[in-house]
C-alpha positions as CSV (number, residue, x, y, z in Angstrom):
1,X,15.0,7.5,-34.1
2,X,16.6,11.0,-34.7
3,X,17.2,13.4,-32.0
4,X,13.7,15.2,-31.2
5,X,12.5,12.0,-30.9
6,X,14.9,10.4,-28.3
7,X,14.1,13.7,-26.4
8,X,10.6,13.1,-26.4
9,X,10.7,9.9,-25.7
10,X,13.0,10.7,-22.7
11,X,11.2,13.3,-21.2
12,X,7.9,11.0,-21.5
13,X,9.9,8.2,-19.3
14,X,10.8,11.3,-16.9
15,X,7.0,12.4,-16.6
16,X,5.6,8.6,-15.9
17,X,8.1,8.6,-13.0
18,X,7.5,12.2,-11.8
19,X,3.8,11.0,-11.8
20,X,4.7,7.5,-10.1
21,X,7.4,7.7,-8.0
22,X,7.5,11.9,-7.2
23,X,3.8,12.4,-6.3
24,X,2.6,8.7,-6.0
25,X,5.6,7.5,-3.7
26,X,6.6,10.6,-1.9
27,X,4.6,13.5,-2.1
28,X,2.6,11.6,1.2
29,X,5.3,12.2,3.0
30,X,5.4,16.2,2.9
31,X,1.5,16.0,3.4
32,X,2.1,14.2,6.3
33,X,3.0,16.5,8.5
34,X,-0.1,18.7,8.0
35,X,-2.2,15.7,8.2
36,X,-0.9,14.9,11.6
37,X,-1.1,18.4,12.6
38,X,-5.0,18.6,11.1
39,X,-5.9,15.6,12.9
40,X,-6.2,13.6,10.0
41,X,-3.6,11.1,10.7
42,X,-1.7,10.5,13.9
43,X,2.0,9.6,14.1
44,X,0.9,5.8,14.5
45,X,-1.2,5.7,11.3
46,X,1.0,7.7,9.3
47,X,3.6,4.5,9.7
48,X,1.6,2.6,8.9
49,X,0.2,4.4,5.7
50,X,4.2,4.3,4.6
51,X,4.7,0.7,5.9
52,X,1.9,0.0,3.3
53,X,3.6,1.8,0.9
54,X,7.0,-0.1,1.5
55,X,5.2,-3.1,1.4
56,X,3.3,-2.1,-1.9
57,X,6.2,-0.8,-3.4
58,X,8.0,-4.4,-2.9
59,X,4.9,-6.4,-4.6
60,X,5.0,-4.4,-7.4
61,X,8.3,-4.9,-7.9
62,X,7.9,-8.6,-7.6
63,X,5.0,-8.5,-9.5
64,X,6.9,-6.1,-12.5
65,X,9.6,-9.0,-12.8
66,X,7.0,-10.4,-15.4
67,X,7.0,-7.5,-17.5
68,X,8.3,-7.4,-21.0
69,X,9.3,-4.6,-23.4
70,X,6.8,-5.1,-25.5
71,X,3.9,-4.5,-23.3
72,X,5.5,-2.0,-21.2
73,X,3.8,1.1,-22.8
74,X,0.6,-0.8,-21.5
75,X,1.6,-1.0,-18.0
76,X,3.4,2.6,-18.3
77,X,-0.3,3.6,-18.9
78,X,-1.6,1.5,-16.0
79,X,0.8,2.8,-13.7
80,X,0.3,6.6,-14.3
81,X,-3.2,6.1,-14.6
82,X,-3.8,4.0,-10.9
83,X,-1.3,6.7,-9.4
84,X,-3.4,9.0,-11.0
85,X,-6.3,7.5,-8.6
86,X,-4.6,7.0,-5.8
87,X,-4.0,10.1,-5.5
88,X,-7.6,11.4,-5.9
89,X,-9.2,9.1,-3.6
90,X,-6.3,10.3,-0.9
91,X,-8.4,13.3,-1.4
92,X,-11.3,12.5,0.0
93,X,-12.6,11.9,3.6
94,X,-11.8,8.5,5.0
95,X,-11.0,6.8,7.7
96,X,-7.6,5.4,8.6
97,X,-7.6,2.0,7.4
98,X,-8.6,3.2,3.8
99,X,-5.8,5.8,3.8
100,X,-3.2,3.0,4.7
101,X,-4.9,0.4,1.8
102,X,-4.0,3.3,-1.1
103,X,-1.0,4.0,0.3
104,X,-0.5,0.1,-0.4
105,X,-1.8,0.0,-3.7
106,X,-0.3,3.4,-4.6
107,X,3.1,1.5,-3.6
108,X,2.6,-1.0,-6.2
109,X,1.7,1.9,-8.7
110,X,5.2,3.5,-8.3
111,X,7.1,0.1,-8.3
112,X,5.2,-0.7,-11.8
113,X,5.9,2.6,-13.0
114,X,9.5,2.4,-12.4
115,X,10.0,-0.6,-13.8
116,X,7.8,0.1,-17.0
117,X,9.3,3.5,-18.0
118,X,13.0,1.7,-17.9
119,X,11.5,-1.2,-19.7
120,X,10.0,1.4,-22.1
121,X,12.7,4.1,-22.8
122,X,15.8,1.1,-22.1
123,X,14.7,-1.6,-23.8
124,X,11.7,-0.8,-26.4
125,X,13.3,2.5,-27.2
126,X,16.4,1.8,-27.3
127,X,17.9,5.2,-25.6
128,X,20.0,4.1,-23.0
129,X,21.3,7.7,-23.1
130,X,18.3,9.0,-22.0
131,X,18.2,7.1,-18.7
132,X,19.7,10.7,-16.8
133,X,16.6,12.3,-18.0
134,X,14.2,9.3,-17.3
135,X,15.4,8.9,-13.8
136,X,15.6,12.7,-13.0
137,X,11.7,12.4,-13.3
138,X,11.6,11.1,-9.3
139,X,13.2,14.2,-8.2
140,X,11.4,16.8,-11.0
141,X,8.1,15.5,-9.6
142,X,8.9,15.0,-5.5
143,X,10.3,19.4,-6.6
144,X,6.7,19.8,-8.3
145,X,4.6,17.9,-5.7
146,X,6.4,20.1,-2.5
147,X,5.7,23.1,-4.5
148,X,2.1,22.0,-4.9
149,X,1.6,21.7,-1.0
150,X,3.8,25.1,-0.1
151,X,0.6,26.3,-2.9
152,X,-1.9,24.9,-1.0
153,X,-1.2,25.6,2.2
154,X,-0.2,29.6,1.4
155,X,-3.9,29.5,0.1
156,X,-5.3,28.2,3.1
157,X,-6.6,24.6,1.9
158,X,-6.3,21.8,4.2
159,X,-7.2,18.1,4.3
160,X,-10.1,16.5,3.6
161,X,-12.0,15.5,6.7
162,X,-10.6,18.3,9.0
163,X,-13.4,18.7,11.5
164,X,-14.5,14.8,12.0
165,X,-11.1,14.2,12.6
166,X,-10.2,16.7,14.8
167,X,-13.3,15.8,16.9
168,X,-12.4,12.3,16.8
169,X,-9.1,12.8,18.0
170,X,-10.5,15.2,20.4
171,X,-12.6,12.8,21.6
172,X,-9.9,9.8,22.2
173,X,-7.5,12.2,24.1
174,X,-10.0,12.9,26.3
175,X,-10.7,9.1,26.9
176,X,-7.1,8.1,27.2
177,X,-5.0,8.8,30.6
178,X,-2.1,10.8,29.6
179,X,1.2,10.0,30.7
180,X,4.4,12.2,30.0
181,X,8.0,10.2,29.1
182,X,10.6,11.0,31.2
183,X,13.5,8.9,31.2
184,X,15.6,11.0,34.0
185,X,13.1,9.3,36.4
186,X,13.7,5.8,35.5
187,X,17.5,6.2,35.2
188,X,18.0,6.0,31.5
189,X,18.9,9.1,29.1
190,X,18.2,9.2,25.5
């Protein structure tokens, strides 16, 4: 393999895990905070969506201890292609449990593509000296995905789902007794 091609194939193994890891793993979590403020999600469901994506993460790692070079093009593919999906169903209006099932499955999506693109570039390829570029794909795509929101949000677009949510939310506020913490009146100081 000469030189252009050891580029290429490094900065392929880069964009799988840009796509994986960078959008599919972390780019939830600078959402988050507008989906909380939207309505969409409150703090309790938005640990659970990442619990779900801890958890999903871990079985696809168990899960990607089966996988050989030779069929880790394949499940490169797979990975970039249900990340990919994940992220466009995250798009649409839905309630909470489905949010916190792709966050799951998405988990499993980065774990797979992780493993896959080393598998691919390390083993198949052969470049071990590519590995810098291949694992500088997490943090090129978490860049590219926060640019992407500071986009979105300058242009005004917001979350799928806005005004149900917001009226549901609304609507459970109203039913719940509030009750403000304050631990100078029980003795304790945080």
């Amino acid at each position: 393999m000469n030189g252009a091609a050891r580029l290429r194939a490094a900065i392929a193994g880069a964009a799988i895990l840009a796509i994986g890891m960078g959008f599919g793993r972390f780019a939830f979590t600078a959402i988050y905070p507008h989906m909380v403020k939207e309505g969409v999600l409150s703090l309790r469901d938005g640990s659970l969506a990442a619990s779900a994506n801890y958890a999903g993460y871990l079985l696809g790692a168990i899960l990607a201890m089966r996988a050989r070079a030779h069929s880790a093009h394949r499940l490169c593919l797979w990975s970039v292609a249900g990340t990919a999906l994940c992220l466009g169903v995250l798009a649409l209006p839905m309630p909470v449990w489905l949010i916190v099932t792709v966050r799951g499955v998405a988990g499993v999506f980065s774990a797979l593509a992780m493993v896959a693109a080393s598998l691919w570039l390390l083993e198949q390829r052969r470049h071990a000296r590519g590995a810098p570029l291949l694992y500088a794909g997490v943090g090129a795509g978490i860049a590219v995905s926060a640019e992407l929101l500071v986009l979105a949000s300058y242009l005004g677009w917001h979350s799928a789902g806005t005004p149900a949510a917001r009226r549901a939310r609304t609507r459970r506020r109203r039913q719940l007794p509030r009750r403000r913490w304050r631990p100078w009146r029980r003795g304790r100081w945080c």
